[in-house]
RORO-991626 format. One line per 5 residues: number of its first residue (from 1); for each residue z, y, x of C-alpha. Coordinates in nm, 2 decimals, decimal comma, always signed. Example, Ala and Ser with C-alpha at 12.3 -4.5 7.8 and 13.67 -1.06 7.14 Angstrom:
2
1	+0,78 -0,45 +1,23 ~ +0,71 -0,11 +1,37
! end
This chain:
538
1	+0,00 +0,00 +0,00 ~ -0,07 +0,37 +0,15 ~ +0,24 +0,48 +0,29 ~ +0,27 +0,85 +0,27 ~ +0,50 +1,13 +0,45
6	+0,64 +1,50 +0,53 ~ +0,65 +1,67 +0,79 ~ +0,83 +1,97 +0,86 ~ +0,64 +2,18 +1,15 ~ +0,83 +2,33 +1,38
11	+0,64 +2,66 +1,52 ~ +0,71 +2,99 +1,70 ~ +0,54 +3,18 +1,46 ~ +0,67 +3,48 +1,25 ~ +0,84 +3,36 +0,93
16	+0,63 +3,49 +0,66 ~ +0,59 +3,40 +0,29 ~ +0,20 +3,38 +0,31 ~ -0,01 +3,06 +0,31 ~ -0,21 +3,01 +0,64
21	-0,54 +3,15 +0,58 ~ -0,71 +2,87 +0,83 ~ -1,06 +2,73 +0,63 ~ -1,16 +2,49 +0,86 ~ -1,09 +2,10 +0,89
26	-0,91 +1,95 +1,24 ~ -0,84 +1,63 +1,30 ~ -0,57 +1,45 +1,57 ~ -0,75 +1,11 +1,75 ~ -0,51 +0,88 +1,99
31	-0,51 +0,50 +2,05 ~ -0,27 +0,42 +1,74 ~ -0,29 +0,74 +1,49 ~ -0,54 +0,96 +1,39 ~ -0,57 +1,24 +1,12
36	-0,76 +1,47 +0,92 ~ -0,62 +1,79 +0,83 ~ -0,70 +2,02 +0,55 ~ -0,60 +2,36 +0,51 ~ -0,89 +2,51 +0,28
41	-0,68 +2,46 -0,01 ~ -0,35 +2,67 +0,18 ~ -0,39 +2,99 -0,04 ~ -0,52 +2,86 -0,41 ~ -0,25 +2,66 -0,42
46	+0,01 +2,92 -0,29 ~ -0,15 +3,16 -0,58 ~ -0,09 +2,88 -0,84 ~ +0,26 +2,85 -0,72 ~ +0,36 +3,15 -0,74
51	+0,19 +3,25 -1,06 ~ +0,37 +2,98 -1,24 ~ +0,72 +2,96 -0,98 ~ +0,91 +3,04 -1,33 ~ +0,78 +2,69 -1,48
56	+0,73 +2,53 -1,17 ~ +1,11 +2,58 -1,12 ~ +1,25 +2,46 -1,41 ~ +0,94 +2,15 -1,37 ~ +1,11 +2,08 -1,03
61	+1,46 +2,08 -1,14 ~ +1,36 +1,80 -1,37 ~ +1,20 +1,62 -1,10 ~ +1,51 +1,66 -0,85 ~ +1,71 +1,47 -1,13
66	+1,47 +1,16 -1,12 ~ +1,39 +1,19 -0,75 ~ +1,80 +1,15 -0,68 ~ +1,80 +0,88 -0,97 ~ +1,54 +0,69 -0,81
71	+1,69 +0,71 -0,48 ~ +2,02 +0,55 -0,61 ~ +1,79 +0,28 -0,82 ~ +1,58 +0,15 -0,56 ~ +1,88 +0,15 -0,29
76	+2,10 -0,07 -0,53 ~ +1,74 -0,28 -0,57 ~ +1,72 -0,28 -0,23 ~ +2,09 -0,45 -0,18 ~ +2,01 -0,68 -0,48
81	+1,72 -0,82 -0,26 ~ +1,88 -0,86 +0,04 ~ +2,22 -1,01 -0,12 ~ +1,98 -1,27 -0,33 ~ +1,79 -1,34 +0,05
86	+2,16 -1,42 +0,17 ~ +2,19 -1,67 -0,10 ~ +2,50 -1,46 -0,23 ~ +2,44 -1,47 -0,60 ~ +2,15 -1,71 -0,85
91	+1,84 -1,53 -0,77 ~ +1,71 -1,34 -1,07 ~ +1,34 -1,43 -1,15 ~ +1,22 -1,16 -1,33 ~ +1,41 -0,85 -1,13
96	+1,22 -1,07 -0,84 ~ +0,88 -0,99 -0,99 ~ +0,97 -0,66 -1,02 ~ +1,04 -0,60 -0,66 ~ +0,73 -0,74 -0,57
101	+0,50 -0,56 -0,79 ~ +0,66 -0,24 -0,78 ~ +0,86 -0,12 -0,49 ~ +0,67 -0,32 -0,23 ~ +0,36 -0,23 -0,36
106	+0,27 -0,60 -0,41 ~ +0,06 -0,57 -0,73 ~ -0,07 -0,92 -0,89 ~ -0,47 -0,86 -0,74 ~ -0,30 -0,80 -0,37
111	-0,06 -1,12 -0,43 ~ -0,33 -1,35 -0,55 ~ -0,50 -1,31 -0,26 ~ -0,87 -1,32 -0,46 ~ -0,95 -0,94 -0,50
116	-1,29 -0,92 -0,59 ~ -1,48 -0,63 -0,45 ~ -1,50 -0,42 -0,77 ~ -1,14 -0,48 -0,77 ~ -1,12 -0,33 -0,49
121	-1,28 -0,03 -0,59 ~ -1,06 +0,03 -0,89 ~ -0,80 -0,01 -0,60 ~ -0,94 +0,25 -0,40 ~ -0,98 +0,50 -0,64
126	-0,63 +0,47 -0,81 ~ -0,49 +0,49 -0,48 ~ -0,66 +0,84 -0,40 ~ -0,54 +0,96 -0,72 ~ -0,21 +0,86 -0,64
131	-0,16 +0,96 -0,34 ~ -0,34 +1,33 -0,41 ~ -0,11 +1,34 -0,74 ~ +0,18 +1,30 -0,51 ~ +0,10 +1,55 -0,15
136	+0,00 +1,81 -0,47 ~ +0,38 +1,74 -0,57 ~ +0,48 +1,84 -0,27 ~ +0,26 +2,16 -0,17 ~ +0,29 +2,32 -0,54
141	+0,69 +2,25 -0,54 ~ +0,71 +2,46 -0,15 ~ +0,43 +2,76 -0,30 ~ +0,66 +2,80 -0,63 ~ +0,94 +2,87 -0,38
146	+0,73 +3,08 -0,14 ~ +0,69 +2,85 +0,19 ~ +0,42 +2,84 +0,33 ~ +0,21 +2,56 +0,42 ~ +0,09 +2,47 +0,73
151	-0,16 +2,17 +0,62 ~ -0,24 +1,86 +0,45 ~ -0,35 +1,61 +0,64 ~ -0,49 +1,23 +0,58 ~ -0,40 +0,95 +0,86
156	-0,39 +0,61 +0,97 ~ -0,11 +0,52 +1,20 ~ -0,21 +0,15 +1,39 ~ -0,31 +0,03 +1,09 ~ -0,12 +0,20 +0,81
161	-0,34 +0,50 +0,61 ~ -0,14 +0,77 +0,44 ~ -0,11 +1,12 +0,40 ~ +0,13 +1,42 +0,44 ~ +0,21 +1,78 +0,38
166	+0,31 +2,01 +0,70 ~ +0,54 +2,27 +0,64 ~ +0,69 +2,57 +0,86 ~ +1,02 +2,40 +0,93 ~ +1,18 +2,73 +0,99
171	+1,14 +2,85 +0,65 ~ +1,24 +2,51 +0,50 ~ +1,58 +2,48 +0,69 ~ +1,68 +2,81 +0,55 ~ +1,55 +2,74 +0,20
176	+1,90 +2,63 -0,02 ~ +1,92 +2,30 -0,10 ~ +1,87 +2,23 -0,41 ~ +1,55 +2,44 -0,34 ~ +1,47 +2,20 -0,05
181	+1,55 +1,92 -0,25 ~ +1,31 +2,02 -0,54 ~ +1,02 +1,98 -0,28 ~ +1,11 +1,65 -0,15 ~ +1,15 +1,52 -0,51
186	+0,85 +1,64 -0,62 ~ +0,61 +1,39 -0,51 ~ +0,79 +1,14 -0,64 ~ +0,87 +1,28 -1,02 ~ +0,45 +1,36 -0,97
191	+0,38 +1,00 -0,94 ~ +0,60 +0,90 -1,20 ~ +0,46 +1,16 -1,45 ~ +0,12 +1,00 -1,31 ~ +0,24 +0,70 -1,40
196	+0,33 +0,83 -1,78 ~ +0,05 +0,99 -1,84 ~ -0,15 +0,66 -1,75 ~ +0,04 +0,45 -1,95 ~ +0,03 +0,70 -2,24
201	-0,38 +0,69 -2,21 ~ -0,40 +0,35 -2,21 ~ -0,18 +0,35 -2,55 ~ -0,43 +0,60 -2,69 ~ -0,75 +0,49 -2,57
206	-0,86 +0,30 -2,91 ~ -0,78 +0,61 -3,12 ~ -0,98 +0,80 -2,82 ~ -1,29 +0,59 -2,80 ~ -1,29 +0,51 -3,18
211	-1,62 +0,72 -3,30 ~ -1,82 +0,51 -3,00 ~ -1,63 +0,18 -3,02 ~ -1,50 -0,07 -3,23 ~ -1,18 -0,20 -3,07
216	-0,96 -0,51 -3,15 ~ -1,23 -0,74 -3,35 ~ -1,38 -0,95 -3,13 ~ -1,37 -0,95 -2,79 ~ -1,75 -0,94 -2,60
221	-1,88 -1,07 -2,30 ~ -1,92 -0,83 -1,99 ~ -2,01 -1,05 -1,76 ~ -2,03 -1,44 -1,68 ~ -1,98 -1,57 -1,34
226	-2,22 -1,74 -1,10 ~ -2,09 -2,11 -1,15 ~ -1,93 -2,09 -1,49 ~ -1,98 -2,41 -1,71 ~ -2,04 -2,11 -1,97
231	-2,29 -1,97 -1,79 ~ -2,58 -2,15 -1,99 ~ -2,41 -2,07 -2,34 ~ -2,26 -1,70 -2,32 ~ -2,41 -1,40 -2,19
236	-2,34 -1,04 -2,16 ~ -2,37 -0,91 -2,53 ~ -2,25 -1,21 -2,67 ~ -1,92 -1,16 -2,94 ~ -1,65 -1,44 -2,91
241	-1,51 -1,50 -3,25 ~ -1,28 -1,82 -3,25 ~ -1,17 -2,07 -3,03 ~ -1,08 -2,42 -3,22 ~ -1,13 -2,17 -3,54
246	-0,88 -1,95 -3,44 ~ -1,01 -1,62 -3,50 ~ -0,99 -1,40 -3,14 ~ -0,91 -1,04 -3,15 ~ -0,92 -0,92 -2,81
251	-0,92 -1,10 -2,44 ~ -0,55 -1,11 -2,48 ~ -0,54 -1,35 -2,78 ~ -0,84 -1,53 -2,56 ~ -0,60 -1,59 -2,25
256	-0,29 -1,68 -2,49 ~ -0,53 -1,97 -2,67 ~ -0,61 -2,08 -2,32 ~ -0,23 -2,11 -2,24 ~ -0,17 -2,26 -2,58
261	-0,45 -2,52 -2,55 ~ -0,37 -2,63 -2,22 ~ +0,02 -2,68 -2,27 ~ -0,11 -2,90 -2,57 ~ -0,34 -3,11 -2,31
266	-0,04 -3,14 -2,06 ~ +0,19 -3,24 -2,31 ~ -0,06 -3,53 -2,42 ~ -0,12 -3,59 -2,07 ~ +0,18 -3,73 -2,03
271	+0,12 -4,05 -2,24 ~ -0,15 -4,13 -2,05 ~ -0,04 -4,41 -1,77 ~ -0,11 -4,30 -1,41 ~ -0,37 -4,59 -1,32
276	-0,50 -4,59 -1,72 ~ -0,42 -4,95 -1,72 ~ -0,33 -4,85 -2,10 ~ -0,50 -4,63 -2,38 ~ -0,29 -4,49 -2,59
281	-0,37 -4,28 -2,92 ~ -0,09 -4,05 -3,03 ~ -0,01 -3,74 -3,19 ~ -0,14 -3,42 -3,05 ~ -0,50 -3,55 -3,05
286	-0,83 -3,29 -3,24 ~ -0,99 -3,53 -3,44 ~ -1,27 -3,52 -3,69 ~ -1,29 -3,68 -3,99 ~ -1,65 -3,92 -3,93
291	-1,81 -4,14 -4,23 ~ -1,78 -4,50 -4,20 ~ -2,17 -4,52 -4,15 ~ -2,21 -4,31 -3,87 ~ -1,94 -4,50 -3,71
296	-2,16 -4,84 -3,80 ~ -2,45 -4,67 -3,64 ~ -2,31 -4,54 -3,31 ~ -2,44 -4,67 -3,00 ~ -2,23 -4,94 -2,85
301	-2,02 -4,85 -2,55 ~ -2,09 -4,99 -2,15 ~ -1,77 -5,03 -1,97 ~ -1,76 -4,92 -1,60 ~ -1,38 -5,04 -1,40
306	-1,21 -5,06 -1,70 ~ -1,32 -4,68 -1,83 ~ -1,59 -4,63 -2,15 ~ -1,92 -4,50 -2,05 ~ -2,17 -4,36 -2,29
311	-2,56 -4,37 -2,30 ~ -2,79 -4,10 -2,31 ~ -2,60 -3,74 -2,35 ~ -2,36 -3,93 -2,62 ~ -2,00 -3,87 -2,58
316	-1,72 -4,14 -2,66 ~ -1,49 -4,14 -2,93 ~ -1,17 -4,32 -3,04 ~ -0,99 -4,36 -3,37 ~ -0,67 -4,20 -3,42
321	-0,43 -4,41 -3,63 ~ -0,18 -4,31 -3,90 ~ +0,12 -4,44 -3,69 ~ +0,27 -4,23 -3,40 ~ +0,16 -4,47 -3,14
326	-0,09 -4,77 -3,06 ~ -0,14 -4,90 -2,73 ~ -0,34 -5,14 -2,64 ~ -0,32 -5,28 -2,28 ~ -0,59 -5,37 -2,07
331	-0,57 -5,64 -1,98 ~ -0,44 -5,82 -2,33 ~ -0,68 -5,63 -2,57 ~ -0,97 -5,54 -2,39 ~ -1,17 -5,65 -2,66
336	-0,98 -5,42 -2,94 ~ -1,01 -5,16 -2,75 ~ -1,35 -5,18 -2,71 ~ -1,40 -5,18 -3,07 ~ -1,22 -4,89 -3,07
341	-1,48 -4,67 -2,90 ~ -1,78 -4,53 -3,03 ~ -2,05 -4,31 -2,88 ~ -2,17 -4,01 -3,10 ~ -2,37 -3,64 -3,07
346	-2,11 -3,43 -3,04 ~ -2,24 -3,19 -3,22 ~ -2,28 -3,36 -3,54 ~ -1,93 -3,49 -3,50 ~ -1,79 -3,08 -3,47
351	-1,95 -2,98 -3,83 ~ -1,72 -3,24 -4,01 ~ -1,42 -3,19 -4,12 ~ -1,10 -3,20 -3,90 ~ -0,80 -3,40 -3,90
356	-0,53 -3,52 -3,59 ~ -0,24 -3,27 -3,51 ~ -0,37 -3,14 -3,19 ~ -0,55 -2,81 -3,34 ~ -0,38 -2,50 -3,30
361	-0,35 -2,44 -3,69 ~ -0,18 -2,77 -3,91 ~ -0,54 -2,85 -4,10 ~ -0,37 -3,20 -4,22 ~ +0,00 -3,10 -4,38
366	+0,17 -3,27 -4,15 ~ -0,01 -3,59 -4,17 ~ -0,30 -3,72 -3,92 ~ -0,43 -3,93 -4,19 ~ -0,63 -3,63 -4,38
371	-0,96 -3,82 -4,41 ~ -1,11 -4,02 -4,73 ~ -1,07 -4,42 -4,70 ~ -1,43 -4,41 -4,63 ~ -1,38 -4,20 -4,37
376	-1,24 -4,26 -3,98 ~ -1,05 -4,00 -3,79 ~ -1,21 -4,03 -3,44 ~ -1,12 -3,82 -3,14 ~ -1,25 -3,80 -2,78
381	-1,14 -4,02 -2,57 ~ -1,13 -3,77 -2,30 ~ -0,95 -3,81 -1,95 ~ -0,63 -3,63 -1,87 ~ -0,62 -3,25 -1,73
386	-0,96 -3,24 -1,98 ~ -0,96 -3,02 -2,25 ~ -1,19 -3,01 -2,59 ~ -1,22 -2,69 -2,75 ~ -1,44 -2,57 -2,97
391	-1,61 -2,19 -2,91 ~ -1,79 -1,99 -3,19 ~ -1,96 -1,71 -3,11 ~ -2,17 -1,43 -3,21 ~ -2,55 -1,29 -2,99
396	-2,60 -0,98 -3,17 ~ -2,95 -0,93 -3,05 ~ -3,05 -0,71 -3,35 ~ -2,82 -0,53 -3,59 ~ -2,88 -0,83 -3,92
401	-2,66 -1,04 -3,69 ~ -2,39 -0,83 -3,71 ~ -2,40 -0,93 -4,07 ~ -2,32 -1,26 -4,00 ~ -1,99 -1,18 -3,79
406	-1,75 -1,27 -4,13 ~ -1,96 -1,60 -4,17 ~ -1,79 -1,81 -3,89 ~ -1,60 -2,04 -4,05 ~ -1,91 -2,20 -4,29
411	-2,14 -2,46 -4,15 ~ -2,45 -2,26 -4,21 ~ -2,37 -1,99 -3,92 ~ -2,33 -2,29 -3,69 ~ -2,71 -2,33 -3,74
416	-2,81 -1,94 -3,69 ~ -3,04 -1,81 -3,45 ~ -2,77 -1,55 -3,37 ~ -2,49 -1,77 -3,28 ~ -2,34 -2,11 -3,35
421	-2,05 -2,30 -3,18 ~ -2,02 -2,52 -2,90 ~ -1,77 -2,75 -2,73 ~ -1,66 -2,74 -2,40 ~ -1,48 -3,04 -2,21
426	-1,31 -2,96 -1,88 ~ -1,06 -2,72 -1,74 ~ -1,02 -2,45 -1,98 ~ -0,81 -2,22 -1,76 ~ -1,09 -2,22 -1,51
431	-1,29 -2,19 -1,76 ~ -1,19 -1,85 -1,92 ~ -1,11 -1,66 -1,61 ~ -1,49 -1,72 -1,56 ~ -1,58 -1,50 -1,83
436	-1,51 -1,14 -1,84 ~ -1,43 -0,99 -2,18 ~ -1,37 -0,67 -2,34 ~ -1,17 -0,56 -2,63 ~ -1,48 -0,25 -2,73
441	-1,79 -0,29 -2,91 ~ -2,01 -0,02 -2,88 ~ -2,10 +0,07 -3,29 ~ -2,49 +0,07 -3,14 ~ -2,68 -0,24 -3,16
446	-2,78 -0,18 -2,76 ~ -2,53 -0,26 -2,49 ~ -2,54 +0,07 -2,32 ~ -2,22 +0,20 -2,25 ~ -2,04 -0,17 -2,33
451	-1,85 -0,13 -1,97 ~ -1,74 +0,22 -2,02 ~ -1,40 +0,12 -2,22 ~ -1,37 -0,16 -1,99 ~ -1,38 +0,06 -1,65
456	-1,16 +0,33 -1,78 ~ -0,90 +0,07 -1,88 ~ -0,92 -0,13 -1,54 ~ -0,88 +0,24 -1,34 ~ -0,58 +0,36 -1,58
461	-0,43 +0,04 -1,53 ~ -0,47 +0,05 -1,13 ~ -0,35 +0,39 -1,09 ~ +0,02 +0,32 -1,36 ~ +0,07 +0,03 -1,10
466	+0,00 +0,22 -0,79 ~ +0,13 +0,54 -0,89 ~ +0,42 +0,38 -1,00 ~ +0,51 +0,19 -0,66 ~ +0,42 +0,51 -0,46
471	+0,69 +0,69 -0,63 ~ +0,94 +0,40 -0,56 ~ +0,84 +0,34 -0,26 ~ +0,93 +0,70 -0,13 ~ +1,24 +0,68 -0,30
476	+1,39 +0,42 -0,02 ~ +1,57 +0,51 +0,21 ~ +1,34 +0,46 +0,50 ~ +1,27 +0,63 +0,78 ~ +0,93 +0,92 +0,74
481	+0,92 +0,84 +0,35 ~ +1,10 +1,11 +0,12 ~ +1,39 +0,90 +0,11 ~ +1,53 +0,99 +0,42 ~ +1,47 +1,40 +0,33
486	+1,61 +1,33 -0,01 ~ +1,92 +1,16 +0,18 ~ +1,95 +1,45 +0,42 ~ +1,96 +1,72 +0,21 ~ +2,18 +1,55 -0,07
491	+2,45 +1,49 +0,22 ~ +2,46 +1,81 +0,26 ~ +2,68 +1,89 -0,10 ~ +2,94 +1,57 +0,08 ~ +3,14 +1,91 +0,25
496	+3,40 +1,71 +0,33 ~ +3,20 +1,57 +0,59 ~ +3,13 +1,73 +0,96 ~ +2,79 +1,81 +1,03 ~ +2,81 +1,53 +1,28
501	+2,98 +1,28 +1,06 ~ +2,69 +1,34 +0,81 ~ +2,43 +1,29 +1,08 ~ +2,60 +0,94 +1,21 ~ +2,60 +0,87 +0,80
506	+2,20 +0,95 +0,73 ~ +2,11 +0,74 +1,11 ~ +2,30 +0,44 +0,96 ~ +2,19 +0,42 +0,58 ~ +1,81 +0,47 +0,74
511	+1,86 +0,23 +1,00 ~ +2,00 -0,01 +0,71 ~ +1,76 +0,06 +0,49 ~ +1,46 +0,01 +0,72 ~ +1,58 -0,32 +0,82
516	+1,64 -0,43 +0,48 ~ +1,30 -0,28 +0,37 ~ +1,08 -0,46 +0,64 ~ +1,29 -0,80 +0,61 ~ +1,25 -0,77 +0,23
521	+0,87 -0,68 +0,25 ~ +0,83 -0,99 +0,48 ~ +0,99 -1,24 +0,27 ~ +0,78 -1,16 -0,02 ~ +0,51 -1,17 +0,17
526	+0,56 -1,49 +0,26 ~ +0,70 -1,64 -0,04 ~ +0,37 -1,53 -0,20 ~ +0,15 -1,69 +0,10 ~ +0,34 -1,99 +0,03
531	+0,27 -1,99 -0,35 ~ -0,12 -1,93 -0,31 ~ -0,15 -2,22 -0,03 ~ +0,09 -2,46 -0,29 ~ -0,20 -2,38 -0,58
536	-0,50 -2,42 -0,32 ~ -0,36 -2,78 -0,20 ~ -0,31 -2,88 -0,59
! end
């Protein structure tokens, strides 16, 4: 994460009230640190200041309130991770995630370790609004009080980037305190507002974008990726509308049904013997309810070591029985089991009616038994980790096929030119984090503008998170972050202390705090480098 700090300039030159009227760009170049300064921007933003000091004042007061708020937060946060590394109290989970998100600047993309380049672009961007949101802070809280400042300036120390306002440090030692501290808060309360205002956007964007687009219906396909098992079925355009004929509102609804569906499969998993010496049909299966003929008609089986193997692009099928549990085992009742299997289109099969307790909704009142007595309840008989799921969709390539949208659930939309459904058999988790999907439609039939809403989300989103661990960040109690100017100054109103006493107490809650900080960063580092090569292995 781009670190960022303040530097107060120490110079011989007359103390005066007035911005540095310097318009050119210099830059400092050494074997581990180099910079860019900037001081173009010196007197607009000393004539902003001071046109609004009276707001600005009252602004910054707020801000010196969080800032010292934040410090005390992230300190305690800070002694929470270190006592849980110590093994001094039951780690807490979710004030772990926390941690790592926010105040280490650890943000899910950077922890998975699969950033995608676009991803990284929304990355980038956020963090320059961040970071500008945040020096800005800083430079308008010093003009509102009339200091002057000397630059701002972008840098990379080894290989750290981050950015920092100079300031005469003359003027700022003799600046009161709670003056002082009003500018080293204020980069912090900035991001925080950042932050707010962020989160508040992303609250308002369906009222915003609600003349262009239709939000919360059905989510649509942006994009499908190279190698997706969807990638022959779905393309950009394309309206998702259920998934095992649960209607799906938005991509969140479409990642809960995947997490739904595939705690179903692992729970049926687990019947399934290890070396599948045994088949076993149970509750929890999808089933369909097939017409004895069909089942008198349907190709007979081959058997390959022991597993059922289908001709032609068939797909296998077993009965589901009325009682909780039949198994038959291998090597007794090879030839009932055999009987037990039939090979079918599996398209046909999805137009019938369902029955089995495996769907998401209860279609059979509590009863697997749902078909006629001319009718068999047949089910895949699928492999373990597999899932079936059934995926209805909408290609809205002119606007009549928008008309068909509230026509999902019938049979005769299955056979449309616009649409239809499909089943997919395999990983589904894999499956729909191959498919990118949006919550807006654009109310045109063409798909200009579709990744608008999408974009704007991804960069409000980015810049909340970043924003967000930039202002806690600073708050630490570290050395060259605002934490340590926030510290030093606030010791100040302890007048019970020396001047020296209060020096020896700033070097050793830095020092402290700098340990802690890097041990802290390195663990989570390395706890999530440990999770990501555990998931690669399985």
């Amino acid at each position: 994460m781009v670190g960022r700090r303040m530097r107060r300039w120490r110079t011989a030159q007359t103390h005066t009230v007035l911005p540095l009227r310097v318009t050119h760009v210099s830059n400092t170049i050494s074997c581990w640190y180099c910079d860019l300064k900037i001081s173009v921007l010196n007197e607009p933003l000393f004539r902003f200041g001071q046109r609004h000091a009276r707001f600005l004042r009252v602004w910054f007061s707020v801000g010196t309130g969080f800032g010292l708020t934040a410090l005390v937060g992230v300190t305690m946060m800070l002694l929470w991770e270190f006592a849980g590394a110590l093994h001094l109290y039951h780690e807490n989970a979710k004030l772990d995630g926390i941690l790592t998100d926010y105040l280490f600047g650890f943000s899910p993309w950077v922890s998975s370790l699969r950033m995608s380049l676009l991803d990284a672009g929304y990355l980038l961007i956020s963090t320059l609004i961040s970071v500008s949101v945040h020096e800005f802070g800083h430079a308008i809280a010093a003009a509102s009080e009339g200091l002057e400042i000397q630059y701002v300036a972008v840098f990379v120390a080894l290989l750290f980037p981050g950015a920092l306002v100079a300031f005469n440090n003359g003027l700022l030692q003799a600046l009161p305190r709670v003056k002082a501290l009003h500018i080293y808060c204020a980069g912090v309360w900035h991001n925080a507002m950042c932050s707010a205002v962020c989160g508040l956007a992303m609250f308002s964007l369906p009222l915003i974008l609600f003349p262009l687009y239709i939000h919360g219906d059905s989510p649509m396909v942006l994009d499908v990726s190279y190698g997706s098992p969807l990638s022959g079925y779905l393309s950009p355009g394309d309206i998702i509308l259920s998934l095992d004929e649960i209607h799906i509102h938005n991509p969140q609804e479409w990642m809960g049904m995947a997490s739904v569906i595939d705690k179903q499969t692992g729970q049926q998993n687990s019947h399934f013997s290890k070396d599948f010496k045994s088949f076993i049909t149970q509750k929890g299966r999808k089933g369909y309810c097939v017409p004895g003929s069909l089942v008198e008609e349907s190709k007979k089986i081959l058997w390959d070591k022991n597993q059922s193997v289908c001709p032609d692009d068939l797909v296998p099928f077993t009965t589901i029985s009325c009682s909780d549990a039949i198994v038959f085992d291998g090597d007794d009742k090879n030839d009932e089991r055999r009987k037990s299997v039939h090979c079918l289109t599996a398209m046909d099969i999805i137009k019938l009616r369902k029955c089995g307790d495996g769907w998401v909704t209860t279609v059979t009142n509590g009863t697997s038994c749902a078909c006629s007595e001319d009718e068999f309840c047949l089910t895949l008989a699928q492999m373990p980790s597999l899932n079936w799921v059934e995926i209805t969709y909408l290609r809205p390539n002119n606007p009549e096929c928008l008309q068909l949208e509230g026509m999902f659930e019938t049979s005769d939309f299955q056979d449309s030119k616009c649409g239809g459904t499909f089943v997919f058999i395999g990983d589904f988790i894999s499956m729909v984090n191959s498919v990118s999907l949006t919550a807006y439609r654009p109310r045109w039939a063409s798909n200009f503008g579709a990744y608008i809403p999408s974009v704007l989300e991804k960069i409000l989103s980015c810049t909340f998170h970043v924003s967000l661990t930039l202002a806690l960040l600073n708050s630490l109690p570290v050395y060259a972050l605002d934490g340590e100017f926030i510290l030093e100054a606030t010791l100040c109103y302890f007048t019970f202390l020396s001047p020296r006493k209060r020096r020896i107490v700033l070097q050793v809650h830095l020092l402290g705090g700098t340990i802690i900080s890097i041990f802290a960063v390195l663990r989570i580092f390395c706890f999530s480098f440990s999770a990501n090569g555990r998931l690669i292995n399985s």
